[in-house]
mmCIF file of the C-alpha atoms, coordinates in Angstrom:
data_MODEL
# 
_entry.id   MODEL 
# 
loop_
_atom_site.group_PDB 
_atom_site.id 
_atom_site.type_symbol 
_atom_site.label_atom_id 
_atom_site.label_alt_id 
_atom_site.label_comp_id 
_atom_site.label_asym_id 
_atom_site.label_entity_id 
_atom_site.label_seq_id 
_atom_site.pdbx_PDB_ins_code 
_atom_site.Cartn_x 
_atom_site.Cartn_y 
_atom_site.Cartn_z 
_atom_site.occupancy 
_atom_site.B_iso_or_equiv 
_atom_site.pdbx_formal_charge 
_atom_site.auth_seq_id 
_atom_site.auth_comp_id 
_atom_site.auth_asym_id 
_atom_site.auth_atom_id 
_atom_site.pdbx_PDB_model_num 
ATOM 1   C CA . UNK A 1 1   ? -56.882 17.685  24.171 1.00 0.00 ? 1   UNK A CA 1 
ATOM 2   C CA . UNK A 1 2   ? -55.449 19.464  21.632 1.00 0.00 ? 2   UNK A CA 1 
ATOM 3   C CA . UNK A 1 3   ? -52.195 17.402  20.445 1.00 0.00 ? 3   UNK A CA 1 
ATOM 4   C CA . UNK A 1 4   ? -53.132 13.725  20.035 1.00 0.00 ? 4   UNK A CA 1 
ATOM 5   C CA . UNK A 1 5   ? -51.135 10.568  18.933 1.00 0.00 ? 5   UNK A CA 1 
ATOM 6   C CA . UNK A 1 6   ? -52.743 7.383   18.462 1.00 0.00 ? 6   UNK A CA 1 
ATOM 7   C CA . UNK A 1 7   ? -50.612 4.312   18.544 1.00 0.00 ? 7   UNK A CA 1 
ATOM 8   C CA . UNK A 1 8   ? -50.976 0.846   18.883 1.00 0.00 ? 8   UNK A CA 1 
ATOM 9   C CA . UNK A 1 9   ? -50.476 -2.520  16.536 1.00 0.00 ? 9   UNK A CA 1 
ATOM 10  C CA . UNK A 1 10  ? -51.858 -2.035  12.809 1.00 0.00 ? 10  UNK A CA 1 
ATOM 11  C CA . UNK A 1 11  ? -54.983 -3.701  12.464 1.00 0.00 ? 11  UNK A CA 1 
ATOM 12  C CA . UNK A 1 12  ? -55.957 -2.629  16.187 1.00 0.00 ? 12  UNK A CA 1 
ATOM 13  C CA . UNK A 1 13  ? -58.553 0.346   14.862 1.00 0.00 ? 13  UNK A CA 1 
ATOM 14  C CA . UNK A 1 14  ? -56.336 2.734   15.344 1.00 0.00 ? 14  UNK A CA 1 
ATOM 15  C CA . UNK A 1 15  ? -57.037 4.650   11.954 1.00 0.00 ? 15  UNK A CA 1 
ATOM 16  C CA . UNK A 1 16  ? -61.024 4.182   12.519 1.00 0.00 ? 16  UNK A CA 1 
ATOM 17  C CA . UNK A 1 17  ? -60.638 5.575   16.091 1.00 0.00 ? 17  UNK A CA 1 
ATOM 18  C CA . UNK A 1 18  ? -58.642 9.038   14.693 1.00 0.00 ? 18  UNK A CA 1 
ATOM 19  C CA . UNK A 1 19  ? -61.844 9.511   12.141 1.00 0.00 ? 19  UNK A CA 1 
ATOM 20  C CA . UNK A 1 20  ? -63.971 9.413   14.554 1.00 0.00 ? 20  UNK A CA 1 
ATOM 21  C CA . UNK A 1 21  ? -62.138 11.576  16.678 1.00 0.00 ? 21  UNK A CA 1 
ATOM 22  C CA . UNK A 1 22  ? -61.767 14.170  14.276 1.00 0.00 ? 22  UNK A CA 1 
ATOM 23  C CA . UNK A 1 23  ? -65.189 14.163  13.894 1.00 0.00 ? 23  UNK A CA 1 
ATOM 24  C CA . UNK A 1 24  ? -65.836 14.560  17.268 1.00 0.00 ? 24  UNK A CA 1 
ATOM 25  C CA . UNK A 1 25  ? -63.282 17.377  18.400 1.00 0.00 ? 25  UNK A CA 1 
ATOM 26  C CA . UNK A 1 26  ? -62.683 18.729  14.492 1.00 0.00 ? 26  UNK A CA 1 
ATOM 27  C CA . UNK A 1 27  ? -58.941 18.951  15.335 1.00 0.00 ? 27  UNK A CA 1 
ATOM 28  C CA . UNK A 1 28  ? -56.892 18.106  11.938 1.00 0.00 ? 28  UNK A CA 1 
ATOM 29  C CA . UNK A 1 29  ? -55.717 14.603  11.071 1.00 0.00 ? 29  UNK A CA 1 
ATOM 30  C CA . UNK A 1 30  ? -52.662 13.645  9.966  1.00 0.00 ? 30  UNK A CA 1 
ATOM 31  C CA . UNK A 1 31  ? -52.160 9.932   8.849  1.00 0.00 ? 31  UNK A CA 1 
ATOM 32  C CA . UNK A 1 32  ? -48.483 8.825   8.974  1.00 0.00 ? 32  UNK A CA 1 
ATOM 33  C CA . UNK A 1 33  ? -49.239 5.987   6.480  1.00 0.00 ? 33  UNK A CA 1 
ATOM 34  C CA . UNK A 1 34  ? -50.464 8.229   3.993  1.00 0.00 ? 34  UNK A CA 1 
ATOM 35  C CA . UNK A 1 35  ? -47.671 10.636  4.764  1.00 0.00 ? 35  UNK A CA 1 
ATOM 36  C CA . UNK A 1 36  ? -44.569 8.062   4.574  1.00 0.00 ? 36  UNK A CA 1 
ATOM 37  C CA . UNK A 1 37  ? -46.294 5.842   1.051  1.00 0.00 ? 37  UNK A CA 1 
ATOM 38  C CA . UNK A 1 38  ? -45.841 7.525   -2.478 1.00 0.00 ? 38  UNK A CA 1 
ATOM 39  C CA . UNK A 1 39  ? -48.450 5.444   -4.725 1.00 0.00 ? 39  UNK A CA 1 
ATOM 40  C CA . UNK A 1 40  ? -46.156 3.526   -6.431 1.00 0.00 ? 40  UNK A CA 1 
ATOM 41  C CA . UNK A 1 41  ? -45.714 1.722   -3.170 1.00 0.00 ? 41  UNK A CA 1 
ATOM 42  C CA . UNK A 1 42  ? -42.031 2.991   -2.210 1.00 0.00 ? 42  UNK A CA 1 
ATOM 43  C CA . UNK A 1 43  ? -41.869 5.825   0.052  1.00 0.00 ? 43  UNK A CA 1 
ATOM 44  C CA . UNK A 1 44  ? -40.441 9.110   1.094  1.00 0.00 ? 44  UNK A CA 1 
ATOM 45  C CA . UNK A 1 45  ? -37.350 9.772   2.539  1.00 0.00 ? 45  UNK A CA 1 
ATOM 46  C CA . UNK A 1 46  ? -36.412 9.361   6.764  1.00 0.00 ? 46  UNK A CA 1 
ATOM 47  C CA . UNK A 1 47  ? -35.179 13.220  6.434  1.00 0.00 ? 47  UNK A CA 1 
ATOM 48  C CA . UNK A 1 48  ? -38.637 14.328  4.616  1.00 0.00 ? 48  UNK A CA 1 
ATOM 49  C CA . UNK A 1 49  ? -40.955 12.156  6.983  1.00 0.00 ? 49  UNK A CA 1 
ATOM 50  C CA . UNK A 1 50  ? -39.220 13.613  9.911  1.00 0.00 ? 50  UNK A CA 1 
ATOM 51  C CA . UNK A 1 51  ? -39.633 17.469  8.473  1.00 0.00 ? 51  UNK A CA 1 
ATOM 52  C CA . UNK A 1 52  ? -43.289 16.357  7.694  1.00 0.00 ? 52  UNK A CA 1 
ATOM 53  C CA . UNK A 1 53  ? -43.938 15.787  11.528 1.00 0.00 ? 53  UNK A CA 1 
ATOM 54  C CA . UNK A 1 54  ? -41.825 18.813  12.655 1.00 0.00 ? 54  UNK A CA 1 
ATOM 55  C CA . UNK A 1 55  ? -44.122 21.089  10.355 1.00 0.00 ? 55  UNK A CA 1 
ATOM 56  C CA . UNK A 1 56  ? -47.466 19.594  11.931 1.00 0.00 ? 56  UNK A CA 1 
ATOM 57  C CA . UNK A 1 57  ? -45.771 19.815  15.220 1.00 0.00 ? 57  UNK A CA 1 
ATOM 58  C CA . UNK A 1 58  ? -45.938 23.248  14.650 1.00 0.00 ? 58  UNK A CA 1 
ATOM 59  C CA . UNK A 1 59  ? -49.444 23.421  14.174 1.00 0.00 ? 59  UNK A CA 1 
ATOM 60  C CA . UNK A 1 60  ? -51.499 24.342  17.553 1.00 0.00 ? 60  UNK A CA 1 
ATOM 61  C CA . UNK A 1 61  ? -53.848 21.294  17.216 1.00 0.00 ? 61  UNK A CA 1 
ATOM 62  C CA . UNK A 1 62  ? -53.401 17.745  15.473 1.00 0.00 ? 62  UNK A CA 1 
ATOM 63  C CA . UNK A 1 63  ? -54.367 14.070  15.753 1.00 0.00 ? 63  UNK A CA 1 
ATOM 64  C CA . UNK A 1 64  ? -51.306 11.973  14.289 1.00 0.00 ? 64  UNK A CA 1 
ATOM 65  C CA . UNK A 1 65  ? -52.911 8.558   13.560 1.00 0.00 ? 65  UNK A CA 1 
ATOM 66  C CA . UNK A 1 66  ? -50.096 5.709   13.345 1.00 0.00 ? 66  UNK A CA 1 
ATOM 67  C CA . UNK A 1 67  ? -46.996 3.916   15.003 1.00 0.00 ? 67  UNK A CA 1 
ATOM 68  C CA . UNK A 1 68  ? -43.346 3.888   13.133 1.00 0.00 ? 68  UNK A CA 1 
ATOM 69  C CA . UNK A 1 69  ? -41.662 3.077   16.362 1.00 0.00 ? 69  UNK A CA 1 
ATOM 70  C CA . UNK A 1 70  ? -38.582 4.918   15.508 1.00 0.00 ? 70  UNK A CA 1 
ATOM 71  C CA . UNK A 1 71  ? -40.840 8.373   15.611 1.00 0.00 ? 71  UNK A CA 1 
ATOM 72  C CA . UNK A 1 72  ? -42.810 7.563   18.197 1.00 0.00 ? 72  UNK A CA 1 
ATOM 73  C CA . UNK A 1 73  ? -40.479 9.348   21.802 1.00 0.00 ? 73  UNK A CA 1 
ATOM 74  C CA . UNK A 1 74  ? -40.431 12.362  19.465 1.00 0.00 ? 74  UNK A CA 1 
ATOM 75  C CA . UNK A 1 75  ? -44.260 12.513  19.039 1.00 0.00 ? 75  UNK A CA 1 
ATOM 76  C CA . UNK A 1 76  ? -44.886 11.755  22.889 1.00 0.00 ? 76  UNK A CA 1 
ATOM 77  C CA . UNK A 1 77  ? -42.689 14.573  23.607 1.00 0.00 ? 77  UNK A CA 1 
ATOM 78  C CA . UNK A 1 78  ? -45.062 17.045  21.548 1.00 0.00 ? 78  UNK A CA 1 
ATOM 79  C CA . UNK A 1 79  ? -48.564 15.397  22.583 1.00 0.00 ? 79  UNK A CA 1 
ATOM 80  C CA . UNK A 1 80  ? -50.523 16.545  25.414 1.00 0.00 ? 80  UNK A CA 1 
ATOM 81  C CA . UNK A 1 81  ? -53.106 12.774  24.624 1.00 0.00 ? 81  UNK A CA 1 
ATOM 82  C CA . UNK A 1 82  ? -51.680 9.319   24.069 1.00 0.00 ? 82  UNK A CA 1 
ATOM 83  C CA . UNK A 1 83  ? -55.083 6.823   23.006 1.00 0.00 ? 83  UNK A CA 1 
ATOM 84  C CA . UNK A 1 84  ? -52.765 3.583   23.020 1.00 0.00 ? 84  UNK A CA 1 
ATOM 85  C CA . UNK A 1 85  ? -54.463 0.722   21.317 1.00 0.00 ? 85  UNK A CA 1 
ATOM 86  C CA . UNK A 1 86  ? -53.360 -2.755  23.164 1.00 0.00 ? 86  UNK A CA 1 
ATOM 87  C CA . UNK A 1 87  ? -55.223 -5.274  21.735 1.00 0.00 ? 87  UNK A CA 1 
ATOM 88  C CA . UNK A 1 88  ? -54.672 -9.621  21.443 1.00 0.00 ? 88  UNK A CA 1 
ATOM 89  C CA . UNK A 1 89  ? -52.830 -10.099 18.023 1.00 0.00 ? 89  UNK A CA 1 
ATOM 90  C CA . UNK A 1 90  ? -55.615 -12.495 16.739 1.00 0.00 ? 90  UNK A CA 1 
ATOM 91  C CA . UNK A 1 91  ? -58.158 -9.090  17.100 1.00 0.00 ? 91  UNK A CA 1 
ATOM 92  C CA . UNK A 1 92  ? -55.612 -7.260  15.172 1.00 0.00 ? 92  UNK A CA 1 
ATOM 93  C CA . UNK A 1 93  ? -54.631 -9.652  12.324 1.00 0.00 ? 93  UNK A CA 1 
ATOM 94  C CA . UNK A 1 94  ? -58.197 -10.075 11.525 1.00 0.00 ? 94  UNK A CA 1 
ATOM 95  C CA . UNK A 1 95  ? -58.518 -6.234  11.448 1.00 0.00 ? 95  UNK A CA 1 
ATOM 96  C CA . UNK A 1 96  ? -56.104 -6.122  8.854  1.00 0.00 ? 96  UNK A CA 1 
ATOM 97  C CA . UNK A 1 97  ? -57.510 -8.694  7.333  1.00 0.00 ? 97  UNK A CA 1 
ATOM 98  C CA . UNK A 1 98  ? -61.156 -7.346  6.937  1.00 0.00 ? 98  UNK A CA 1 
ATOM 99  C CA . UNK A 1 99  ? -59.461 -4.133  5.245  1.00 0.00 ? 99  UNK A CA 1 
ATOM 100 C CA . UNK A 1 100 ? -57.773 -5.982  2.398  1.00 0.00 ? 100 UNK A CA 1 
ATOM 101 C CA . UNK A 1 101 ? -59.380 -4.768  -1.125 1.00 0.00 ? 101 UNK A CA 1 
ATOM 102 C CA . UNK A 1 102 ? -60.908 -1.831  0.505  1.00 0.00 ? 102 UNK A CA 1 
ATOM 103 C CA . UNK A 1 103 ? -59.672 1.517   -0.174 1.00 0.00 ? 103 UNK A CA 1 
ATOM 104 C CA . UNK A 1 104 ? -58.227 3.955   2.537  1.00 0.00 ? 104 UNK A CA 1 
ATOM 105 C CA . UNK A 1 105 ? -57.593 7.161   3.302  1.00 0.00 ? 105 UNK A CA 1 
ATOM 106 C CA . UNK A 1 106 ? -54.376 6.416   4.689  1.00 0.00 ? 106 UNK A CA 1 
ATOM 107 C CA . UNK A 1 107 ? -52.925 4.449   2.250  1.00 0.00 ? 107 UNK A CA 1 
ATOM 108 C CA . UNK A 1 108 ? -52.751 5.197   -1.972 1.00 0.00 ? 108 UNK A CA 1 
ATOM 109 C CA . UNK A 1 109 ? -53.515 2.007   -2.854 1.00 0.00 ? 109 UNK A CA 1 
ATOM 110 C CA . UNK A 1 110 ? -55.127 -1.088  -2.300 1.00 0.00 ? 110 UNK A CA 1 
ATOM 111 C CA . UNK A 1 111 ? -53.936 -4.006  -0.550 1.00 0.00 ? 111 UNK A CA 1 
ATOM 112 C CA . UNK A 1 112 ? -55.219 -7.599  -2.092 1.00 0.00 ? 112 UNK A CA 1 
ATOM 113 C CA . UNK A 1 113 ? -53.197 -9.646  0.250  1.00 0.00 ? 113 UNK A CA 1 
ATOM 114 C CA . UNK A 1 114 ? -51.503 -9.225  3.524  1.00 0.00 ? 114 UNK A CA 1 
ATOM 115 C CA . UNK A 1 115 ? -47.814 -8.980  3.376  1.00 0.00 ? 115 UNK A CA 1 
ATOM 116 C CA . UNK A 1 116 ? -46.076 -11.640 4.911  1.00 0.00 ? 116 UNK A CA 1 
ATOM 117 C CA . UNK A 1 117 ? -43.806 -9.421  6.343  1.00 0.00 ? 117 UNK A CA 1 
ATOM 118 C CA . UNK A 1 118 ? -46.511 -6.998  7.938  1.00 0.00 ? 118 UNK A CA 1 
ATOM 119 C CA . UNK A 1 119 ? -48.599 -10.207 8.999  1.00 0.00 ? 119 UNK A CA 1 
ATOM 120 C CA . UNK A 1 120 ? -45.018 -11.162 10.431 1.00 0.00 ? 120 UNK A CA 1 
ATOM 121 C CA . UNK A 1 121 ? -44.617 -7.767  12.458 1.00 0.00 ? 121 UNK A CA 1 
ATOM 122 C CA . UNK A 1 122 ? -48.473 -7.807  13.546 1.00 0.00 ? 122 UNK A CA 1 
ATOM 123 C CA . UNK A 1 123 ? -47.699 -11.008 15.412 1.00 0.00 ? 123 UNK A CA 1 
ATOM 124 C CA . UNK A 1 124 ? -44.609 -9.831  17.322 1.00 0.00 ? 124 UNK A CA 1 
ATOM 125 C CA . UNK A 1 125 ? -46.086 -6.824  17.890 1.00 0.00 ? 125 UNK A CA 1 
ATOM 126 C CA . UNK A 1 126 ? -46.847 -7.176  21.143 1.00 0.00 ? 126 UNK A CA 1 
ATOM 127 C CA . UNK A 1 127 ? -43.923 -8.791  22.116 1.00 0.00 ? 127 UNK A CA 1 
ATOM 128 C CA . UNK A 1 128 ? -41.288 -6.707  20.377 1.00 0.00 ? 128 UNK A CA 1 
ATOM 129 C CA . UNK A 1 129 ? -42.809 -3.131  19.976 1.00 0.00 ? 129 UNK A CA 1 
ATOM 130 C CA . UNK A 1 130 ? -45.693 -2.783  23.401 1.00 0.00 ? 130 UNK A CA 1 
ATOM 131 C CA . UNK A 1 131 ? -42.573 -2.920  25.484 1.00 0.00 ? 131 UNK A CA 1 
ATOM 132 C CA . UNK A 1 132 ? -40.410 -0.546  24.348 1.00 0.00 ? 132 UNK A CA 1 
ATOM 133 C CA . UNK A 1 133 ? -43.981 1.642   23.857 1.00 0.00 ? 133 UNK A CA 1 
ATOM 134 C CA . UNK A 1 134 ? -45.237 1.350   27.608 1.00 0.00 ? 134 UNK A CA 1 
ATOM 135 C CA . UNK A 1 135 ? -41.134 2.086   28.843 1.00 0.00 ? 135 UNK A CA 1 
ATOM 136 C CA . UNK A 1 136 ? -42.226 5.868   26.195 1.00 0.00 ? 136 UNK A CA 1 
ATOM 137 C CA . UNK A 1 137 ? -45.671 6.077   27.970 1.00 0.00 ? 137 UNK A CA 1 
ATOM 138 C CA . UNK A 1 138 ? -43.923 6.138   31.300 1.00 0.00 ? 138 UNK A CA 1 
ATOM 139 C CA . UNK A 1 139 ? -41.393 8.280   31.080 1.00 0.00 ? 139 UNK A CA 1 
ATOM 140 C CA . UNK A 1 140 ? -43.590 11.277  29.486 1.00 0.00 ? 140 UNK A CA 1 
ATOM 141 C CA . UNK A 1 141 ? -46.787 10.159  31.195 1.00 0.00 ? 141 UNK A CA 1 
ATOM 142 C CA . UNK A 1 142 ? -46.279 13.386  33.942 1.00 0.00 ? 142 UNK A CA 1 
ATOM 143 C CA . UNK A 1 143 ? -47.673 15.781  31.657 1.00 0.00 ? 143 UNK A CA 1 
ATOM 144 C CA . UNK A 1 144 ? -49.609 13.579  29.563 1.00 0.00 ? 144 UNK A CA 1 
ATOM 145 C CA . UNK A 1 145 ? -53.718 11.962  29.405 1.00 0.00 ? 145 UNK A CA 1 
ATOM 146 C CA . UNK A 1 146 ? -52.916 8.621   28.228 1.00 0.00 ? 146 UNK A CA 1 
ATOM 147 C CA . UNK A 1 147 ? -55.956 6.271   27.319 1.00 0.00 ? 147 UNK A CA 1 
ATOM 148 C CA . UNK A 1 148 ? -55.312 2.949   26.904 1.00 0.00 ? 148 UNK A CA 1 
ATOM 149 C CA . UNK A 1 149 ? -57.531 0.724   25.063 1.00 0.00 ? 149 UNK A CA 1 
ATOM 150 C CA . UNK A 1 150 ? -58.093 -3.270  25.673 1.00 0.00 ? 150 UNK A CA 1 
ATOM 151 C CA . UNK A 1 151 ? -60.673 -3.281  22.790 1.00 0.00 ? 151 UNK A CA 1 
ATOM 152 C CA . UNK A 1 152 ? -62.920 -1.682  20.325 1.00 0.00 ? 152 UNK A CA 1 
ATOM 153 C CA . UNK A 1 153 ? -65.652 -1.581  22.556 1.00 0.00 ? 153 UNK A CA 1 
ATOM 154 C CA . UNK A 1 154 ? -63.732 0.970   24.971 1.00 0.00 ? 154 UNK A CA 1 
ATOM 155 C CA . UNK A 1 155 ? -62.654 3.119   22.581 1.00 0.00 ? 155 UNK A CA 1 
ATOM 156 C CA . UNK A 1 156 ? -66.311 3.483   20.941 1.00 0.00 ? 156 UNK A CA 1 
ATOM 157 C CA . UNK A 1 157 ? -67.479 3.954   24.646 1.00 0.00 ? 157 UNK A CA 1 
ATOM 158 C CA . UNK A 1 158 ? -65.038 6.262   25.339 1.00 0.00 ? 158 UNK A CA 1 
ATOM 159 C CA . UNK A 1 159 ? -65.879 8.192   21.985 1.00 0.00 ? 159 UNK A CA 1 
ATOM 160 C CA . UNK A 1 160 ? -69.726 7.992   22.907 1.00 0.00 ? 160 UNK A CA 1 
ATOM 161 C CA . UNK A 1 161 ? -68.779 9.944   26.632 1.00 0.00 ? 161 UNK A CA 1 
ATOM 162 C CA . UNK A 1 162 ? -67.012 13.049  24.688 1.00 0.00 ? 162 UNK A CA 1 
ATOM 163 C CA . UNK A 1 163 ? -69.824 13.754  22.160 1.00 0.00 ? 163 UNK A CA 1 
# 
């Protein structure tokens, strides 16, 4: 494990998961949240986001922590792990729920109240984006470990069995 994406609906742990990785293995972290938001809540351009990843994917170790679906074939192709988290939407909304006013590392800012339109993709997540994820998984799953979490509880038990 040396090249590590970590994917799954936002609110799912995802981001908590990748800390505690990195604690565990040391390899760097790179949130994709933190790398596509500017503070004043717009963001960077598709070009710079992609050159962002291509310079990491450079790097001989990395955990990239986060989804944006339209990156996510090109970060399978350089991963040798996949941690996938598939959770029920409910378990996710209230995850993003429980991290409203509370700062982050992968955000600059604070969010008060959930975005309708976020809320909005949480709840199709499964039915819009896990589809489309699993067809990735499987066609790059040959030289791939992928992990696939159904809750929290795995992925803490599967973080407790690596330390």
């Amino acid at each position: 494990m040396k090249k590590v994406i970590i994917i799954g609906c936002p609110g799912s742990g995802k981001t908590t998961f990748a800390e505690k990785l990195n604690k565990c293995t040391g390899l760097p972290l790179f949130y994709l949240d933190a790398i596509w938001h500017k503070p004043d809540k717009t963001h960077i351009s598709r070009e710079n986001f992609d050159e962002c990843m291509s310079e990491i994917f450079l790097m001989p170790e990395w955990i990239i922590d986060g989804n944006y679906n339209r990156t996510i074939e090109a970060r399978l192709e350089q991963c040798d792990t996949v941690f996938l988290f598939d959770l029920p939407t409910e378990i996710c909304l209230q995850g993003a729920t429980e991290r409203l006013g509370k700062g982050r590392y992968d955000l600059p800012w604070i969010e008060k109240e959930l975005n309708p339109e976020f809320e909005s993709f949480i709840k199709g997540f499964a039915e819009k984006s896990l589809p489309r994820i699993y067809e990735l998984i499987e066609k790059y799953k040959a030289n791939k470990q992928v992990i696939i979490f159904k809750s929290r509880e795995d992925a803490d038990e599967y973080l407790k069995n690596i330390r």
